[in-house]
DRENVO-71149 format. One line per field, with one value per residue: x, y, z of N, C-alpha, C in turn. Coordinates in Angstrom, 1 decimal. Example, Ala and Ser with C-alpha at 12.3 -4.5 7.8 and 13.67 -1.06 7.14 Angstrom:
REM residues 2
n_u <- c(13.2, 12.8) $
n_v <- c(-5.7, -2.2) $
n_w <- c(7.8, 7.1) $
ca_u <- c(12.3, 13.7) $
ca_v <- c(-4.5, -1.1) $
ca_w <- c(7.8, 7.1) $
c_u <- c(13.2, 12.9) $
c_v <- c(-3.3, 0.0) $
c_w <- c(7.8, 7.9) $
REM end
This chain:
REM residues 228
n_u <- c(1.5, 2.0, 2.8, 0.2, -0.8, 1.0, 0.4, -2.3, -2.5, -1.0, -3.2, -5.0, -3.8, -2.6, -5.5, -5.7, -3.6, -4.5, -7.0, -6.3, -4.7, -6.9, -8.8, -6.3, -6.2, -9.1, -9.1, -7.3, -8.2, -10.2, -9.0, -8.4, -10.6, -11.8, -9.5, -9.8, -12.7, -12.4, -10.5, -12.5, -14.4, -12.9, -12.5, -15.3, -15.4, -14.1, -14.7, -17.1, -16.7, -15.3, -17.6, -19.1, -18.0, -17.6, -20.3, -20.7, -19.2, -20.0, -22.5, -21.9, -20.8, -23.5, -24.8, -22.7, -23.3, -25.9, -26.0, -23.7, -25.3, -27.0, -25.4, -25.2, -27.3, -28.3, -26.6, -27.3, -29.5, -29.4, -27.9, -29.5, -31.6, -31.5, -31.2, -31.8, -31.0, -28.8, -27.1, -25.4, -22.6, -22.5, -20.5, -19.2, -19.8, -21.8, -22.8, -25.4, -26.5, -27.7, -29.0, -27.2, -28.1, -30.4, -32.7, -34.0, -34.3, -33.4, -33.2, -31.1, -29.8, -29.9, -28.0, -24.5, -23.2, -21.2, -18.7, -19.7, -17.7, -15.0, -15.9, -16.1, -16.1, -15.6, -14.8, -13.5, -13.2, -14.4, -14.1, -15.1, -12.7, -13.4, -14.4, -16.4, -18.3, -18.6, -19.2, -18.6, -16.2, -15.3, -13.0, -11.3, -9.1, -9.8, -10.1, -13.1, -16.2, -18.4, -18.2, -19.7, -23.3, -24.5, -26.3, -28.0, -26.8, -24.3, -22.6, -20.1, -18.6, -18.1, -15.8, -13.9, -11.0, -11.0, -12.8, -12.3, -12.2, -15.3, -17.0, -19.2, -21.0, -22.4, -24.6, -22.6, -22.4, -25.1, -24.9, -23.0, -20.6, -17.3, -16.5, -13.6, -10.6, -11.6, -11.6, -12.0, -12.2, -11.2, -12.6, -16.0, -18.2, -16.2, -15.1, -12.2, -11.0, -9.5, -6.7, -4.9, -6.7, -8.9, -11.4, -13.6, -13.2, -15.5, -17.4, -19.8, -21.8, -24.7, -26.7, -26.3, -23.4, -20.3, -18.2, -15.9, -13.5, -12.8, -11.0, -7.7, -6.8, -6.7, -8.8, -10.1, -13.1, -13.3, -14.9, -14.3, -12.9, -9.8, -6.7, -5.3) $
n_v <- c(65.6, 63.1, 63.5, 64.3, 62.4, 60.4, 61.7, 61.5, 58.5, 57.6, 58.1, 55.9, 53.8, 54.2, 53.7, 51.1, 49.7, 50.3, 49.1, 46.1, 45.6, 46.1, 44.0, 41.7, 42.5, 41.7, 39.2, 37.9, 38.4, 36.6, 34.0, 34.3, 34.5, 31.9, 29.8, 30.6, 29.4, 26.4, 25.7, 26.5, 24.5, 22.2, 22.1, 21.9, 19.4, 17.9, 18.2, 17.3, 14.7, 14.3, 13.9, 12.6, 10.0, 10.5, 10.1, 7.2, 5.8, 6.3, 4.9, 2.1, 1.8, 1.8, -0.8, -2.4, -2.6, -3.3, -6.2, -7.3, -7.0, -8.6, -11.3, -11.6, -11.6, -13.9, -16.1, -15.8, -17.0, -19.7, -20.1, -20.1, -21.4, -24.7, -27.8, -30.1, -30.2, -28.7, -26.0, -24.4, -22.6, -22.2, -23.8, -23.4, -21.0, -21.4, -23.3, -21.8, -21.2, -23.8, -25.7, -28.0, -29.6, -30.4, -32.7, -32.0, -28.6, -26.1, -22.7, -19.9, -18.3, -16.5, -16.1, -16.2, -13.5, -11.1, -8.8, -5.3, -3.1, -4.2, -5.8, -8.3, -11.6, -12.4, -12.6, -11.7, -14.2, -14.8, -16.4, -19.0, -20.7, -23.4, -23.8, -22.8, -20.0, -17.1, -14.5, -12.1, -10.5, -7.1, -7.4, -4.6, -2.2, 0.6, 3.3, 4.1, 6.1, 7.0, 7.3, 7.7, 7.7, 5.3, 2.1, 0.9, -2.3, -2.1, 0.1, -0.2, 0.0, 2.8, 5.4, 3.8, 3.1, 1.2, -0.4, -3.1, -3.1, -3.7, -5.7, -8.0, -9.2, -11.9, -11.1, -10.0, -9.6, -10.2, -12.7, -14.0, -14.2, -12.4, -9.5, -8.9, -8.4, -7.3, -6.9, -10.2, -11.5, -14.3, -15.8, -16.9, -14.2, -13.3, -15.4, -17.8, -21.1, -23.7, -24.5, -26.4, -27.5, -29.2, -28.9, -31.5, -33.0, -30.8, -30.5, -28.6, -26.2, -27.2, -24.9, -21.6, -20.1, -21.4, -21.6, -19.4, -17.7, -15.4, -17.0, -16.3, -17.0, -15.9, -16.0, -16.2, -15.8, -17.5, -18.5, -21.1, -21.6, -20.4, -19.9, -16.9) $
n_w <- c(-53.1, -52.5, -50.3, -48.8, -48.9, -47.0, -44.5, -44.6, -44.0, -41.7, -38.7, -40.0, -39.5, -36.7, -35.7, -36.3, -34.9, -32.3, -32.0, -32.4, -29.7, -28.4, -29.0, -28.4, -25.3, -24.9, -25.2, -23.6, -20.9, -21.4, -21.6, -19.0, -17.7, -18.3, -17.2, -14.6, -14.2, -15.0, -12.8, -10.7, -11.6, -10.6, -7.9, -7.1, -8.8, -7.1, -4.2, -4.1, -4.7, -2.4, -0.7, -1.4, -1.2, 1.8, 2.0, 1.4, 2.8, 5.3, 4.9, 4.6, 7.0, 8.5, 6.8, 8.0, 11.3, 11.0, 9.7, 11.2, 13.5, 12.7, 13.0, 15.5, 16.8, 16.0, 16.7, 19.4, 19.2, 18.1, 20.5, 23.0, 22.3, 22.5, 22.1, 23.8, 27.4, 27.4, 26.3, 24.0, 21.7, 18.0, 16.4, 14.3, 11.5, 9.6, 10.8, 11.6, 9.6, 8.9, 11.5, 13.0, 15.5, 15.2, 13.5, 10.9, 8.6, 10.3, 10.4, 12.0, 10.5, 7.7, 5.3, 5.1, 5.2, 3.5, 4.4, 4.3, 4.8, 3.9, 1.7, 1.4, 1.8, 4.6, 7.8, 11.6, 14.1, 17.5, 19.8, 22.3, 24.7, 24.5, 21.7, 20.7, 18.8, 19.4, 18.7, 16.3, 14.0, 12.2, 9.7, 9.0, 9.3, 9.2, 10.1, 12.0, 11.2, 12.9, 15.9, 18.4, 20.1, 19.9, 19.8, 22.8, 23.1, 21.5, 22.4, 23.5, 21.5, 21.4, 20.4, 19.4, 17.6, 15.6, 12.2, 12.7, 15.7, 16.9, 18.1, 17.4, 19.8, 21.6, 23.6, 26.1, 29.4, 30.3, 30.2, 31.9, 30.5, 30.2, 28.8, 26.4, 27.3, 30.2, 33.8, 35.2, 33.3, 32.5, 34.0, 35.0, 35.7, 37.2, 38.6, 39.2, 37.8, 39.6, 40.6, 38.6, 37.7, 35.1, 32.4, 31.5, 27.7, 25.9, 27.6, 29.1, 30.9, 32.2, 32.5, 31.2, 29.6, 29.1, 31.9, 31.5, 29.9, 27.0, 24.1, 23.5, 20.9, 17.7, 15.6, 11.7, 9.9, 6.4, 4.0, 5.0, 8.2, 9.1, 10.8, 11.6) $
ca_u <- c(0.4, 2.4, 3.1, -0.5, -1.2, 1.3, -0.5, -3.8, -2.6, -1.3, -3.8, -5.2, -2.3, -2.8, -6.7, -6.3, -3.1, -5.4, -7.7, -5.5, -4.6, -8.2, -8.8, -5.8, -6.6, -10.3, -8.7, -6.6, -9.3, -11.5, -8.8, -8.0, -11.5, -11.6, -9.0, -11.0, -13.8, -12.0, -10.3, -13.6, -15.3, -12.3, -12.6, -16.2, -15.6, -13.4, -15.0, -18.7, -15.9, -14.9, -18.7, -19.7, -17.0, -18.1, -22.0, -21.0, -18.3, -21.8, -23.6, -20.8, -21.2, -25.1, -25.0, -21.9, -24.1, -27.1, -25.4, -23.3, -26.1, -27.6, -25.0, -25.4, -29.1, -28.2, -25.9, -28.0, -31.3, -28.4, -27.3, -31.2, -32.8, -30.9, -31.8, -32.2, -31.1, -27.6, -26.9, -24.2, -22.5, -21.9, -18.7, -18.9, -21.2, -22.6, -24.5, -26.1, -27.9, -28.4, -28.6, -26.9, -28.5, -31.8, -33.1, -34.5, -33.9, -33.4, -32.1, -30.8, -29.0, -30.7, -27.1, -23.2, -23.0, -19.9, -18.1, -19.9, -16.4, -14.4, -16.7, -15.1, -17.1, -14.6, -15.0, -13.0, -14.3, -14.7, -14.5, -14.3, -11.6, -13.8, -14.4, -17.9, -18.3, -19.7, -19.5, -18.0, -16.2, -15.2, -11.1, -11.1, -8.4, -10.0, -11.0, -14.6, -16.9, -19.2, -17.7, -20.6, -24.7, -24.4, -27.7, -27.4, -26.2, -23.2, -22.0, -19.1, -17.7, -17.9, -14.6, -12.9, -10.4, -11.0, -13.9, -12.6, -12.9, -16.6, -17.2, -20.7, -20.9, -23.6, -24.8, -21.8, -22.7, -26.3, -25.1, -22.1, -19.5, -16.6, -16.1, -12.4, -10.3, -12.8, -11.6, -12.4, -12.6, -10.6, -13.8, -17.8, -18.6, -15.1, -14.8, -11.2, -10.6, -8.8, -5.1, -4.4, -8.2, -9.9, -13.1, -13.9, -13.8, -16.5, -18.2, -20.5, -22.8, -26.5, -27.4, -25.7, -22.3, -19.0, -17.5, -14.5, -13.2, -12.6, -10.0, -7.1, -6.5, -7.0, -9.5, -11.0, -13.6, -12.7, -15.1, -13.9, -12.2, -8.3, -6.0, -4.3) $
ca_v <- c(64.7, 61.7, 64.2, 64.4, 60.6, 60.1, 62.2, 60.6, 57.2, 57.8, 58.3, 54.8, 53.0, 54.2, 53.2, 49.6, 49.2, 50.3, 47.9, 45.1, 46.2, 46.2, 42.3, 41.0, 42.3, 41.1, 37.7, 37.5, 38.3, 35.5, 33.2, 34.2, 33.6, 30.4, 29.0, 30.5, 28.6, 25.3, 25.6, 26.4, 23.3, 20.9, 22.4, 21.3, 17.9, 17.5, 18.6, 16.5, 13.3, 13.8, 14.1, 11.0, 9.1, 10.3, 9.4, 5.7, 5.4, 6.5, 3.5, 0.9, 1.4, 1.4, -2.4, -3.4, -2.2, -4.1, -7.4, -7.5, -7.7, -9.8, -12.2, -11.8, -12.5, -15.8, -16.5, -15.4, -17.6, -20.7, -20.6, -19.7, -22.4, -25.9, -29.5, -30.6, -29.2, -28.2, -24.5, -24.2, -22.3, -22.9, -24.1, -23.1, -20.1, -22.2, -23.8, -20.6, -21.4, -25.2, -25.8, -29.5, -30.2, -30.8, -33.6, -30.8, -27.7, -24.7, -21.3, -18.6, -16.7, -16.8, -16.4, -15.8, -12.1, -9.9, -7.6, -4.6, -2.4, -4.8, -6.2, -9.8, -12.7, -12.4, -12.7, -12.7, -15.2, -14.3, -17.8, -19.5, -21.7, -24.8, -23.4, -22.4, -19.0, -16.0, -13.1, -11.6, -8.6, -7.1, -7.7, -3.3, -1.3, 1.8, 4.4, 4.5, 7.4, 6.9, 6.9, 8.0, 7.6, 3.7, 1.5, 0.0, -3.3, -1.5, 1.0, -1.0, 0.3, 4.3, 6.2, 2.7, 3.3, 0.9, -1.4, -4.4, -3.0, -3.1, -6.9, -8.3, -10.8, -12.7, -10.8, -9.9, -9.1, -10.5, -14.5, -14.2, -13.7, -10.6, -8.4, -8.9, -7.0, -6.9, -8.1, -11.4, -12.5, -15.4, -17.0, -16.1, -13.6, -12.9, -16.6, -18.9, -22.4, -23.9, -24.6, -27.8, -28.2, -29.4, -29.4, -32.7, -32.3, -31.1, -30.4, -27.2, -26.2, -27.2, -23.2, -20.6, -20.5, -22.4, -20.6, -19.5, -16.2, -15.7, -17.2, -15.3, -17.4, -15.3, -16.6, -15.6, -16.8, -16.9, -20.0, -21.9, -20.9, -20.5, -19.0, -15.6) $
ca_w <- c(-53.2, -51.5, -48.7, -48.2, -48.9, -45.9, -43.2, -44.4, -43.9, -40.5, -38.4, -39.8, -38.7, -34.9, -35.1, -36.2, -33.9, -30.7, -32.7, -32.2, -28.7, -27.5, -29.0, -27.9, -24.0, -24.2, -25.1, -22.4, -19.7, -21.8, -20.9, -17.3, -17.1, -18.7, -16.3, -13.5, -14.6, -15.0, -11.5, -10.0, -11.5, -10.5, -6.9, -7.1, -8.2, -5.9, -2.9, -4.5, -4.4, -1.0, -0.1, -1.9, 0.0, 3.1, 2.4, 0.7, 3.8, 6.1, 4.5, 4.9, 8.3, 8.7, 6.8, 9.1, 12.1, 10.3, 9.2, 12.5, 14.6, 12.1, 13.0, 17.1, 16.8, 15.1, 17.5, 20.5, 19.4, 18.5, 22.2, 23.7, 21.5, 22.4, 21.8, 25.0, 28.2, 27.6, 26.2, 23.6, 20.9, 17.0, 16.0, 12.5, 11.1, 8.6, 12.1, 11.7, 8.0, 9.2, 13.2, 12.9, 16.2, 14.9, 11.7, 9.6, 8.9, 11.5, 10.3, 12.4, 9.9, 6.0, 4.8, 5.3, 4.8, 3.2, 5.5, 3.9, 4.9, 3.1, 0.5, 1.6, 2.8, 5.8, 9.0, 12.8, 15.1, 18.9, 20.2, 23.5, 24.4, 24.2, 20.8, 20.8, 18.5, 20.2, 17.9, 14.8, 13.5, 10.8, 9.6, 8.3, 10.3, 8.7, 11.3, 12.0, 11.5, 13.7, 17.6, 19.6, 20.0, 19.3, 20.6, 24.2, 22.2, 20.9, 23.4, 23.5, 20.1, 21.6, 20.7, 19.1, 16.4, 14.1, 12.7, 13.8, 17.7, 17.0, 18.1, 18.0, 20.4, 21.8, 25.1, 27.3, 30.9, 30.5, 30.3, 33.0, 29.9, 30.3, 27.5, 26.2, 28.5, 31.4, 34.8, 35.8, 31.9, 32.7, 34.7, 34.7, 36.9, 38.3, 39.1, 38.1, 37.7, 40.6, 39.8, 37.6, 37.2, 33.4, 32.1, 30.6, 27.4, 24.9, 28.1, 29.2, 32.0, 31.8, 31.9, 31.0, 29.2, 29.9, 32.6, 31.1, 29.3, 25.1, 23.4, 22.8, 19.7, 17.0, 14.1, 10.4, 8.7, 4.6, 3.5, 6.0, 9.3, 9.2, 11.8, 10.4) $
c_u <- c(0.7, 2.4, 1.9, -1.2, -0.4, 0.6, -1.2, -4.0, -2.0, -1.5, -4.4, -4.5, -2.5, -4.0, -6.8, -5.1, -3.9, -6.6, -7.3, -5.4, -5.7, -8.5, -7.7, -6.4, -8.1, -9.7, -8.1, -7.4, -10.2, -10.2, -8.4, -9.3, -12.2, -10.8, -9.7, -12.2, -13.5, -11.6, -11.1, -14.4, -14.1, -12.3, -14.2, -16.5, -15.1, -14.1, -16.4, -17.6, -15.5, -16.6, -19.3, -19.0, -17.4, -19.2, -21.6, -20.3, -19.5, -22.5, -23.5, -20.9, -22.6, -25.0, -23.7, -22.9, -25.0, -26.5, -24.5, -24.2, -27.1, -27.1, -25.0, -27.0, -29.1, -27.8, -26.9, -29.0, -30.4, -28.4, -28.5, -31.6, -32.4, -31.8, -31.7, -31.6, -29.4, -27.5, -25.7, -24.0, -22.0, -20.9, -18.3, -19.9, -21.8, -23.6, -25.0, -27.2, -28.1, -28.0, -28.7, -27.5, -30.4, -31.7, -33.2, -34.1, -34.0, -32.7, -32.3, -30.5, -29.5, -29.3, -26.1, -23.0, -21.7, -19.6, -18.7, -18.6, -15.4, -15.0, -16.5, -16.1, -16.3, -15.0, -14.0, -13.7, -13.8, -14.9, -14.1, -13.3, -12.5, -14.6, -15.7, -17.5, -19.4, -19.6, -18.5, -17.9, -15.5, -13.7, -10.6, -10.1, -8.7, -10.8, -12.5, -14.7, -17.7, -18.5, -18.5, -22.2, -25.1, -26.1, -26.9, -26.1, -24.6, -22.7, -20.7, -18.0, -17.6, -16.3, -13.4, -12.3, -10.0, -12.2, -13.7, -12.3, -14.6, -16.7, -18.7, -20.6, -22.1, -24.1, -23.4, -22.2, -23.9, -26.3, -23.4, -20.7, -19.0, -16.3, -14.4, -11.9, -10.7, -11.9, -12.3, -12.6, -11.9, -12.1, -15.0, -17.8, -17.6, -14.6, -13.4, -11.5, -9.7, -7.6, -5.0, -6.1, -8.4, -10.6, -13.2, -13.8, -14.8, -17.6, -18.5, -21.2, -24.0, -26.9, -26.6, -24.5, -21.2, -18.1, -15.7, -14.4, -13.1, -11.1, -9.1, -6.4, -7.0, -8.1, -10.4, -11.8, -13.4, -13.6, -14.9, -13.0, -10.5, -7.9, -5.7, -3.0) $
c_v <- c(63.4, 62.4, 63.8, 62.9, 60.0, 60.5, 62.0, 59.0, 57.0, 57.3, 56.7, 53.6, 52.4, 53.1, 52.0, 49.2, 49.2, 49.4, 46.8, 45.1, 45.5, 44.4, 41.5, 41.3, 41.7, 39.5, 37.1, 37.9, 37.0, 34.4, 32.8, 33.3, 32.1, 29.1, 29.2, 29.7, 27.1, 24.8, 25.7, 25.3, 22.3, 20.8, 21.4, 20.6, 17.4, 17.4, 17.6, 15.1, 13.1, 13.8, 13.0, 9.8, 8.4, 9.7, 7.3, 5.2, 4.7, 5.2, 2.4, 0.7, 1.0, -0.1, -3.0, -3.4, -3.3, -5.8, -7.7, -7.7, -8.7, -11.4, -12.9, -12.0, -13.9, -16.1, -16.5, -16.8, -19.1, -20.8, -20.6, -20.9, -24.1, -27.0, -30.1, -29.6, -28.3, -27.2, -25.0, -23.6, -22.6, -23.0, -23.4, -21.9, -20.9, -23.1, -22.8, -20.8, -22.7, -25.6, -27.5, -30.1, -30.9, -31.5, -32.5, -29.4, -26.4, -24.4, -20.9, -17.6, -16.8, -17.0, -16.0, -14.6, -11.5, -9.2, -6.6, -3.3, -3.2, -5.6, -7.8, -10.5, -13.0, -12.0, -12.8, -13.1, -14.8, -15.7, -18.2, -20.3, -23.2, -24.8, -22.9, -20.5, -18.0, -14.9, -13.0, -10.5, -8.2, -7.3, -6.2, -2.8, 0.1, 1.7, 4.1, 6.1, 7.9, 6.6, 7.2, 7.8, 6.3, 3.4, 0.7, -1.4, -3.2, -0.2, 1.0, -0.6, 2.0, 4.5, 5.0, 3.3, 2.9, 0.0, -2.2, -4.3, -3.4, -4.6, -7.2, -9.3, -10.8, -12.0, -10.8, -9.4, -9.4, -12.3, -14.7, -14.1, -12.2, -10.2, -9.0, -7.9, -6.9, -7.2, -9.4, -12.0, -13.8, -16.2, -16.0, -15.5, -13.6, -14.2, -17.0, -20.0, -22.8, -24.5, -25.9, -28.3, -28.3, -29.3, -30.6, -32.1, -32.1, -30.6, -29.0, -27.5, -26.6, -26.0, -22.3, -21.1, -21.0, -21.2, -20.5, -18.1, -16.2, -16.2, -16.4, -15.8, -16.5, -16.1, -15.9, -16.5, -16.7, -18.4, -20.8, -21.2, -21.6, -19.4, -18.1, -15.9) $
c_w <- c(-52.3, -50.4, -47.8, -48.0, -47.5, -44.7, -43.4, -44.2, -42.1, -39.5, -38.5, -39.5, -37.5, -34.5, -35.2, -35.6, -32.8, -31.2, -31.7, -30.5, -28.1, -27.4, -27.9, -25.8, -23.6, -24.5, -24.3, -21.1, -20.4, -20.9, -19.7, -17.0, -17.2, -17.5, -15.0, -13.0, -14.0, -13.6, -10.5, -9.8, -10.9, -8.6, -6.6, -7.1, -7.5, -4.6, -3.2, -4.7, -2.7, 0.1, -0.5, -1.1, 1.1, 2.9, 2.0, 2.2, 5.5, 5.8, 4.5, 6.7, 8.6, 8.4, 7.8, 10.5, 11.9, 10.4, 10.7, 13.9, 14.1, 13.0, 14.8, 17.4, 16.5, 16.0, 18.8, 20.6, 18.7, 20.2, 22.8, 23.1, 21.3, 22.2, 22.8, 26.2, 28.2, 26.5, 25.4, 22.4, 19.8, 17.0, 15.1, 12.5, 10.0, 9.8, 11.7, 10.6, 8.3, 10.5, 12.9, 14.3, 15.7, 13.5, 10.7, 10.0, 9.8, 11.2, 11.4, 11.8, 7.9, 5.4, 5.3, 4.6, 4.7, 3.9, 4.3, 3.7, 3.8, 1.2, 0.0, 2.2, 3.9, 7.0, 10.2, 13.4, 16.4, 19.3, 21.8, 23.5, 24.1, 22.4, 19.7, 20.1, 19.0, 19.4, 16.8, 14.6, 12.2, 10.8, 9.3, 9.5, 10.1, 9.9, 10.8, 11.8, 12.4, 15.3, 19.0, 19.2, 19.0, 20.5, 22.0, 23.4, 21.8, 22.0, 23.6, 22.4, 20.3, 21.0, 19.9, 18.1, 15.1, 14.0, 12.8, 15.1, 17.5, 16.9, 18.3, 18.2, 21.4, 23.8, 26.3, 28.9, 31.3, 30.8, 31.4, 32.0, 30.0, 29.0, 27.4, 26.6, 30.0, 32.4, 35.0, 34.1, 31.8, 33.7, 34.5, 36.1, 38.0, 38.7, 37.9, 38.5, 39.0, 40.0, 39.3, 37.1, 35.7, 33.4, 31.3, 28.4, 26.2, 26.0, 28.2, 30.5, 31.5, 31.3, 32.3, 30.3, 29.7, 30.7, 31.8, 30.1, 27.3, 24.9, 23.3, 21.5, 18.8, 15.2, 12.8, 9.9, 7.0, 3.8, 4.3, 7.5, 9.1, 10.0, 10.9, 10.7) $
REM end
């Protein structure tokens, strides 16, 4: 009777071992595919972060673009729009929200705009030597994105390597000023100074700008203008 109790127990033994067996291997495919899963979604956010980046990176430029020629319009209709017959440019960017040459108020620029790249109310100044500011760029050494199919205005920033190459400055080659770099940027329109000559000073031409090239002084705006 036990004999037969042994070979009827058995038999149930094997079935709920291959039981066992069967669970444990669907559990272990549940959690391959579990990790699968997980590594798929971190892939995902990953790659939806490097894509957010790029578009916010995309739109940092567009308002530098924007706000940078904001600030060369200012400048522009500053030097175009004098108080009598002599032509000249702000000192300060704050001339820009109140043109000190006039009693009342005259904007050019509604406000002192943030480097959108930086997120800094910072500014470099492009200035002449008689210390007249002609443009503004950003202070970012981050690579651009953007290196080609810029507007006439900007052409100037093709292929540059960083955003502060991307200078907006007040009409180069249209008012007898040379690009930084250029030949002849030491005088207007290829022209120098004769050897030991000055300009008076404070002085300018009647029309057009001060014959003379950019600064190679280096300047920031930060609230106020201070050398770096």
């Amino acid at each position: 009777m036990s004999g037969n109790g042994q070979r009827g127990a058995a038999p149930r033994r094997l079935s709920v071992c291959r039981g066992c067996r069967s669970i444990r291997s669907q559990e272990g495919f549940t959690y391959i595919g579990v990790l699968l899963a997980v590594g798929l979604i971190g892939i995902q956010l990953a790659l939806a972060g490097v894509v957010w980046s790029f578009a916010q990176t995309r739109q940092k430029e567009r308002e530098l673009l924007s706000v940078g020629g904001q600030f060369r319009t200012a400048i522009s209709q500053y030097y175009l729009n004098p108080k009598g017959p002599q032509k000249e440019y702000p000192r300060r960017l704050e001339d820009l929200l109140k043109d000190p040459r006039y009693p009342g108020t005259v904007r050019h620029l509604r406000k002192i705009y943030a480097d959108p790249i930086t997120g800094k109310k910072r500014w470099g100044l492009v200035r002449l030597p008689n210390g007249g500011i002609i443009g503004v760029y950003s202070l970012s050494d981050q690579a651009p994105i953007k290196t080609g199919n810029f507007r006439p205005a900007e052409l100037t920033f093709t292929n540059k390597q960083r955003y502060a190459d991307w200078k907006f400055v007040h009409a180069f080659g249209a008012q007898g000023v040379a690009a930084p770099g250029a030949p002849g940027s030491q005088g207007a329109a290829g022209s120098q100074a004769a050897p030991g000559s000055q300009a008076a000073p404070g002085s300018q031409a009647a029309a057009g700008p001060p014959a003379s090239g950019i600064s190679a002084e280096s300047l920031i705006y930060d609230g106020e203008e201070n050398k770096k």
